[in-house]
Backbone as a ProteinNet text record, in pm:
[ID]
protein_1_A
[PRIMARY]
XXXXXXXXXXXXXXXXXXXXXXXXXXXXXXXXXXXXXXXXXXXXXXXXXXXXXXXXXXXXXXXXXXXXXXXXXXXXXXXXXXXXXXXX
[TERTIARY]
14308.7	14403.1	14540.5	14618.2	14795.8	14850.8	14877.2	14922.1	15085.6	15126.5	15289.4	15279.7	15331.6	15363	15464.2	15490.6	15618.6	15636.8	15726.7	15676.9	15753.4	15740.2	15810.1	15790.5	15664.5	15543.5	15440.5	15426.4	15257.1	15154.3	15156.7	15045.2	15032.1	15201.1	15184.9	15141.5	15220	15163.5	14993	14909.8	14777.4	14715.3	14754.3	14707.6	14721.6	14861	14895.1	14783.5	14728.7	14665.7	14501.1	14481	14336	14314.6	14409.9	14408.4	14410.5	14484.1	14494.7	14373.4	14317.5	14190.9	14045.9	14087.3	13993.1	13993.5	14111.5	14150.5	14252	14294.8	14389.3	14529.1	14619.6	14744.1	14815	14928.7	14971.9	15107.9	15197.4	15354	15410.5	15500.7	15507.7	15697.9	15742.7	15867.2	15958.7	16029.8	16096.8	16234.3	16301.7	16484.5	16526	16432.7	16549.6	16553	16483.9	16466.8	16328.9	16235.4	16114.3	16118.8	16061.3	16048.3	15956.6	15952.9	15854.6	15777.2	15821.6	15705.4	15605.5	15597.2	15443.4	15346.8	15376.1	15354.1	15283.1	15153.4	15049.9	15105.1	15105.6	15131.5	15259.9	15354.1	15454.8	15533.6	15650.5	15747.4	15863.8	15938.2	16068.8	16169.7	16277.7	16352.3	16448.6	16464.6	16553.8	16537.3	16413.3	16403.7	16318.4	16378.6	16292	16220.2	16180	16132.5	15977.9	15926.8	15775.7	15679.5	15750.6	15654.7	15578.8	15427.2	15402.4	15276.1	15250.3	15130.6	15028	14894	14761.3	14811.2	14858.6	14885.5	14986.4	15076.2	15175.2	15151.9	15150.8	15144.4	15291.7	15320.1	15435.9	15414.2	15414.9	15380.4	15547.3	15601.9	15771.5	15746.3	15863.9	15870.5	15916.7	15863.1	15887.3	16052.1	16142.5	16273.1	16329.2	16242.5	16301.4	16270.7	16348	16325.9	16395.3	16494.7	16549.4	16420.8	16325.4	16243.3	16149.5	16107.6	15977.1	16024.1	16092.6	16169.6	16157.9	16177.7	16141.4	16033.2	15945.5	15796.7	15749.4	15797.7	15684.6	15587.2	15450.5	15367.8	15252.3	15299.6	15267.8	15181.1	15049.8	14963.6	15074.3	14991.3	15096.4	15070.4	15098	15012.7	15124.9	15039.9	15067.9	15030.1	15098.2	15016	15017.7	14901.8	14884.8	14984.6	15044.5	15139.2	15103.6	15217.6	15187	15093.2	15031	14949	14979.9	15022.5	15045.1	14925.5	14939.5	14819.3	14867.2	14785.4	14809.4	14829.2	14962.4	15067.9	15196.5	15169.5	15327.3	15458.1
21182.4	21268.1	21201.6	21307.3	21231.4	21246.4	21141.9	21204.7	21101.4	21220.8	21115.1	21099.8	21025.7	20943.3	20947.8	21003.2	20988	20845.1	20768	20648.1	20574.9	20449.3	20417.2	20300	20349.2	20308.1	20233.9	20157.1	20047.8	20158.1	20274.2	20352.1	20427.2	20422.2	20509.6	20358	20261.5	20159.4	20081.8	20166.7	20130.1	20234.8	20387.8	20484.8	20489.6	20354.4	20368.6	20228.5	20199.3	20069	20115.7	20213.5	20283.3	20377.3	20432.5	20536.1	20481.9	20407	20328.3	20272.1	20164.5	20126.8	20187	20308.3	20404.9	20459.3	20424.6	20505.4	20627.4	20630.2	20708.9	20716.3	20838.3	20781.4	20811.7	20705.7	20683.9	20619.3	20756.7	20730.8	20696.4	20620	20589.9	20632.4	20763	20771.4	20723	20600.9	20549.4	20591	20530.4	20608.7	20497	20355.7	20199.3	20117	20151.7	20043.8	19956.3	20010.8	19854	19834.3	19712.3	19652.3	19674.2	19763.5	19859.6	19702.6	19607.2	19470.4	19503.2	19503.4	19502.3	19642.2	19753.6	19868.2	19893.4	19942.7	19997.8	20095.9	20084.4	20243.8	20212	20334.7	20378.6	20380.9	20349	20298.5	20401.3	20488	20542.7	20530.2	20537.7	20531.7	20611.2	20745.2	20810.8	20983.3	20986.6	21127.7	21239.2	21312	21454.9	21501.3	21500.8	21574.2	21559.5	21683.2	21697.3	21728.1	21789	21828.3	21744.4	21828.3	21782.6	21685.4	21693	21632.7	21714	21649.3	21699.2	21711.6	21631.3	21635.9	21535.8	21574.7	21510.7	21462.6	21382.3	21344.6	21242.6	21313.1	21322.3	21186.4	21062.6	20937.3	20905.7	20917.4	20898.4	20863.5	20820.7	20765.5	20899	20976.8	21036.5	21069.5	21022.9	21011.4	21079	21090.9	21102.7	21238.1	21319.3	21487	21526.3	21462.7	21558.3	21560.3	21477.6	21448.5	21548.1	21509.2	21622.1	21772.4	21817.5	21965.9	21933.7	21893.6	21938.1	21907.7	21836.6	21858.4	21934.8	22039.6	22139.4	22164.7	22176.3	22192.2	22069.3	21974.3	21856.5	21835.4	21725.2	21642.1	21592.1	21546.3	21475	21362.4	21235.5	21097.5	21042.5	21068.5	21035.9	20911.1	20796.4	20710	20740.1	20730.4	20757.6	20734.6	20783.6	20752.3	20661.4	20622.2	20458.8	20487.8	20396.1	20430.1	20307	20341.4	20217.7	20149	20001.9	19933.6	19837.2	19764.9	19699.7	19568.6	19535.5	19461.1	19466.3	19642.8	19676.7	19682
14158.4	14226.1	14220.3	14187.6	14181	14302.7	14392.8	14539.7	14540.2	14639.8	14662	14847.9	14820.6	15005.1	15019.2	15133.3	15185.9	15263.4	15184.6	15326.5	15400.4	15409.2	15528.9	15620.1	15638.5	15762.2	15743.4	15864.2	15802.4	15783.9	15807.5	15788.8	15648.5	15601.8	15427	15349.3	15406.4	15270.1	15303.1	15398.6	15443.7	15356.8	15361	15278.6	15124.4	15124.8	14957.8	14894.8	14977.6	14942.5	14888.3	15012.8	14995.5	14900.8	14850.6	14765.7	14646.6	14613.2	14498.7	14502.7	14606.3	14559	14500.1	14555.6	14458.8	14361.4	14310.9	14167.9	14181.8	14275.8	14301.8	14196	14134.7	14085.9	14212.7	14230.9	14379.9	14381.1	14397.3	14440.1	14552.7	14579.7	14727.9	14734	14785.4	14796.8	14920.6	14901.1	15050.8	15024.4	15164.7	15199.3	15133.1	15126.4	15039.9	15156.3	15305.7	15397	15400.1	15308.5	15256.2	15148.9	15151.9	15054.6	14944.3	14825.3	14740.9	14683.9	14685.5	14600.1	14678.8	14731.3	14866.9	14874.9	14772.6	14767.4	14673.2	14648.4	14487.8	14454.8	14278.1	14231.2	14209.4	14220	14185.9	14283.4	14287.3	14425.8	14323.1	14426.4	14396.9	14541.7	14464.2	14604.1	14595.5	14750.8	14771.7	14695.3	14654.1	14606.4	14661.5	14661.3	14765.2	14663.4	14561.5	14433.4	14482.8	14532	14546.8	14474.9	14363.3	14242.1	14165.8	14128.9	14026.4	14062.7	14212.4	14262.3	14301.7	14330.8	14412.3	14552.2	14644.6	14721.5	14763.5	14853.4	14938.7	15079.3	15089.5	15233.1	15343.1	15438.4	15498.3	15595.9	15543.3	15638	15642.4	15688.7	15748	15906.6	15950.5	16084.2	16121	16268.8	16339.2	16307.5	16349.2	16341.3	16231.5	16089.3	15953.1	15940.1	15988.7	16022.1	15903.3	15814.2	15683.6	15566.5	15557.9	15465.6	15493.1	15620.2	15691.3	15677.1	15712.2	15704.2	15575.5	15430.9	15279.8	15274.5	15324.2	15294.2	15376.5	15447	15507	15424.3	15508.5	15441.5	15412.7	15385.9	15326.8	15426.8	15456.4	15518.3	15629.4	15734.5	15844.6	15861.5	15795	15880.1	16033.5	16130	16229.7	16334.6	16374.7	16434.2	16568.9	16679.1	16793.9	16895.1	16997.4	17058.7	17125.9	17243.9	17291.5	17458.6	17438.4	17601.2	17674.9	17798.3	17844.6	17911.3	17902.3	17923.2	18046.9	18124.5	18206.4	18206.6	18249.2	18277.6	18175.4	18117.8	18069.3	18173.1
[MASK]
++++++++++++++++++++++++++++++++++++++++++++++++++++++++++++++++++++++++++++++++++++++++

């Protein structure tokens, strides 16, 4: 499967790690704030271009609403919100 990541996040480069380890082909699209050495597959930087994959998946930080609004549609990776624990 050819999938692109939107990424960003310890959670797109956890999904870009797993996917790839299965044989996945596996793009990882960031804004240019990580570091793509640390990333499997295919690292681009700064492009909205969604075409041309199996699937897209929208792993961006909450915050990154111009990316998300062009991937409508796309998968959502979301990490759980914060719960507070005792002696926060």
């Amino acid at each position: 499967m050819k999938v692109l990541i939107l990424g960003g996040t310890t959670e797109a480069r956890e999904l870009a790690e797993a996917l790839h380890a299965r044989g996945d082909t596996v793009t990882t699209s960031l804004a240019g704030r990580t570091d793509p050495a640390e990333l499997p597959g295919t690292t681009r930087i700064g492009s909205s271009d969604l075409s041309g994959f199996d699937a897209v998946v929208d792993a961006t930080h909450p915050f990154a609403t111009r990316i998300s609004d062009k991937a409508a549609g796309a998968l959502r990776l979301e990490r759980p919100g914060w719960e507070p624990q005792p002696g926060d």
